[in-house]
matplotlib code that plots the C-alpha trace (Angstrom):
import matplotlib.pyplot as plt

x = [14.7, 12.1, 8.8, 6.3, 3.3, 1.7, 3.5, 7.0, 5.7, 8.9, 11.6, 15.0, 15.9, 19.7, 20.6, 23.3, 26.0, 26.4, 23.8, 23.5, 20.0, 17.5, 15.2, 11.5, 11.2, 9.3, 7.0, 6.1, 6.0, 3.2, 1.3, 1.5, 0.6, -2.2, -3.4, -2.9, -4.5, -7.8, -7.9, -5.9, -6.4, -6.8, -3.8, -1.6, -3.0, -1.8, 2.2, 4.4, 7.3, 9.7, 11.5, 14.9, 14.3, 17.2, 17.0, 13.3, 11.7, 9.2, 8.1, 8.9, 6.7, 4.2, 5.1, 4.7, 0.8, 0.0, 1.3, 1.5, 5.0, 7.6, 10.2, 12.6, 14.9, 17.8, 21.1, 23.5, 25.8, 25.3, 21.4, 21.6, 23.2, 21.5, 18.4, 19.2, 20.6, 17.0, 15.4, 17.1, 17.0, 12.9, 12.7, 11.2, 13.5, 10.4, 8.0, 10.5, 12.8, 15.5, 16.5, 19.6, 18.5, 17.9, 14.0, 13.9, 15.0, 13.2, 12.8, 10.4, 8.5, 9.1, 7.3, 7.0, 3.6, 2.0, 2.0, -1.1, 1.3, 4.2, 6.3, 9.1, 11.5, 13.6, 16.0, 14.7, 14.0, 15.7, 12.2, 12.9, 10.0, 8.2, 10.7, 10.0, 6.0, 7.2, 8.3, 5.6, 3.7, 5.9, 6.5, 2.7, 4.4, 1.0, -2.5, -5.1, -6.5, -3.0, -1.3, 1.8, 3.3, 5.8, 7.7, 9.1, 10.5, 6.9, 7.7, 8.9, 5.6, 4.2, 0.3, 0.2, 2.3, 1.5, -1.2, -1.7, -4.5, -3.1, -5.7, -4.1, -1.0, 0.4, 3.3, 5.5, 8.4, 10.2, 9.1, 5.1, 3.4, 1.7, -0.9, -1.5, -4.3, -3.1, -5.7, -7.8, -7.1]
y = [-82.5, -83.5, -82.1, -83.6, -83.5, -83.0, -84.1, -84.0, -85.9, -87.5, -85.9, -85.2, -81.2, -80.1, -78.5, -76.0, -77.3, -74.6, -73.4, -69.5, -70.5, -72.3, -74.1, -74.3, -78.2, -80.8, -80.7, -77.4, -77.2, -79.8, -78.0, -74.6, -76.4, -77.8, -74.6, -73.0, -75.9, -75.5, -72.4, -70.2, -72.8, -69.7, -67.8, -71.1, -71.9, -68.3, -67.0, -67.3, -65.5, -67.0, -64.5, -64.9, -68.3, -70.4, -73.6, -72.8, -75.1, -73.2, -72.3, -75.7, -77.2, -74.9, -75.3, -79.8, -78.6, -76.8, -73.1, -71.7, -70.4, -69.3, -66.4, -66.8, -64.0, -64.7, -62.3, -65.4, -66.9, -70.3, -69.9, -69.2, -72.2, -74.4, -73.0, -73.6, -77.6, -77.7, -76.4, -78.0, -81.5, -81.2, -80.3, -76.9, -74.8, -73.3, -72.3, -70.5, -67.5, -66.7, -63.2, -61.9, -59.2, -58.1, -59.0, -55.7, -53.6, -55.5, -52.5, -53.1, -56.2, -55.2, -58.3, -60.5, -61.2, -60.0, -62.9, -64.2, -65.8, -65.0, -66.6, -64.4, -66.6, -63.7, -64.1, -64.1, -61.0, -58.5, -56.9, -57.9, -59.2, -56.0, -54.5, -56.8, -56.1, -52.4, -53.2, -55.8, -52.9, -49.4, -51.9, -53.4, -57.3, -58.8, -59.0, -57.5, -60.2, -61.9, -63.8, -63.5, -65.7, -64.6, -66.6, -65.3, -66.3, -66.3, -63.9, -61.2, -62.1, -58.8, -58.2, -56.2, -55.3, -52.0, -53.1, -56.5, -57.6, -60.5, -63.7, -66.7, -66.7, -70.4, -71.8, -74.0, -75.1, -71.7, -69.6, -69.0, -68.2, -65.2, -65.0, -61.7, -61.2, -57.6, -55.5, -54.4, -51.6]
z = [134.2, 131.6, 129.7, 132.6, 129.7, 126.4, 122.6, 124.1, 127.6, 129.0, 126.6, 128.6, 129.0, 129.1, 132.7, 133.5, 135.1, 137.8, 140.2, 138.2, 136.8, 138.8, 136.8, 137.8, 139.6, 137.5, 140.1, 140.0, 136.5, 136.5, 139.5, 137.2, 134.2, 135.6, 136.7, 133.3, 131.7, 133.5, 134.6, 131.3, 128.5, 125.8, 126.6, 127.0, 122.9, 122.0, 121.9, 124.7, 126.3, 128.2, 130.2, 132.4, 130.6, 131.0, 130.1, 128.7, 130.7, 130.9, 127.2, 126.0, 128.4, 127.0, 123.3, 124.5, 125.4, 122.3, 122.2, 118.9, 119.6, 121.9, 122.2, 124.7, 126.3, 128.6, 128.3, 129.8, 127.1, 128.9, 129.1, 125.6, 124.5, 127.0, 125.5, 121.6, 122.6, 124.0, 121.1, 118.8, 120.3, 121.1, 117.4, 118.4, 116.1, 113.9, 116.6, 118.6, 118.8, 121.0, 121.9, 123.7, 125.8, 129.5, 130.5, 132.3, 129.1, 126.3, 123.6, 120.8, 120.0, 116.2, 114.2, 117.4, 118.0, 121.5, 123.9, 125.1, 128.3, 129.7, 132.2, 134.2, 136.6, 137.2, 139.9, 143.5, 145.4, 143.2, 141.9, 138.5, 138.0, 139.0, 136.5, 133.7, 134.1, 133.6, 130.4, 129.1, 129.3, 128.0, 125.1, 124.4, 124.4, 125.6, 124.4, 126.9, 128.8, 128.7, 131.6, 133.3, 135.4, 137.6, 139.6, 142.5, 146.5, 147.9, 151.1, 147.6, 145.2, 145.2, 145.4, 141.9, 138.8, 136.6, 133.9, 135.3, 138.0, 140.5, 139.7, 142.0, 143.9, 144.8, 146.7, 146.0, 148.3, 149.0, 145.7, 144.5, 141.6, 140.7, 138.1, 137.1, 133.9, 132.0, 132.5, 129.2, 127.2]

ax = plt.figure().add_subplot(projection="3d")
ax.plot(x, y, z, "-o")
ax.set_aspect("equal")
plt.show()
């Protein structure tokens, strides 16, 4: 696995060494990226959050094409570490943060800034993702106007999320992408 484009183009990403996280393909994070780039250039500029993150694929691809920063949040131990090895050795230390905590339960943003995008990879058809929009929203974690991207098994992307309008949904081998903009005020 590897950052597919912007500063950190080509840089190798640590992968777990069991199949408990499922990173999001190369592939697909250049089809997504794409999309974002053209189609959500502001909010991919803004503050990201990386949810269910992983190896944080996902936010340091974002942080390689010019977000201003990145919080990440994965509960695993090993996703944790994976995560910090990939910070560290992209030289990403002070842009990001990385929280231990469930996605579904985040609390209080307390000084994090709102995200302007946000990606969720939770694990497939479990309605996390549904839960994890619940709590974007109790705990005001995105701007309005924001974007999340969830990631889910494309037969379980659902059609909304509370507070968020869907935009696009895209497939991608087995899984899709939904791109849902969080509805103003």
């Amino acid at each position: 696995m590897r950052i597919v484009g912007g500063d950190l183009r080509g840089r190798r990403l640590a992968t777990p060494k069991t199949d408990a996280t499922r990173p999001t393909t190369d592939r697909n994070r250049e089809m997504l990226f794409n999309i974002l780039a053209h189609a959500h250039a502001e909010q991919l500029c803004g503050d990201v959050l990386d949810l269910f993150a992983g190896t944080g694929a996902l936010g340091c691809e974002a942080l390689s094409r010019g977000a201003r920063t990145c919080t990440f949040v994965e509960n695993s131990a090993a996703g944790r570490a994976l995560l910090q090895e990939n910070v560290e050795n992209l030289g990403l230390a002070g842009r990001t943060r990385i929280l231990r905590r469930d996605a579904t339960k985040l609390g209080s943003r307390d000084s994090l800034p709102k995200a302007s995008l946000v990606f969720a990879d939770p694990p497939y058809g479990k309605g996390l993702g549904e839960r994890a929009a619940e709590c974007l929203m109790e705990h005001d974690w995105v701007t309005p106007g924001g974007l999340l991207v969830l990631e889910e098994r494309a037969a379980s992307l659902p059609e909304s999320l509370p507070g968020f309008t869907l935009q696009q949904r895209r497939e991608a081998g087995e899984g899709a992408f939904g791109f849902f903009l969080r509805n103003a005020g």
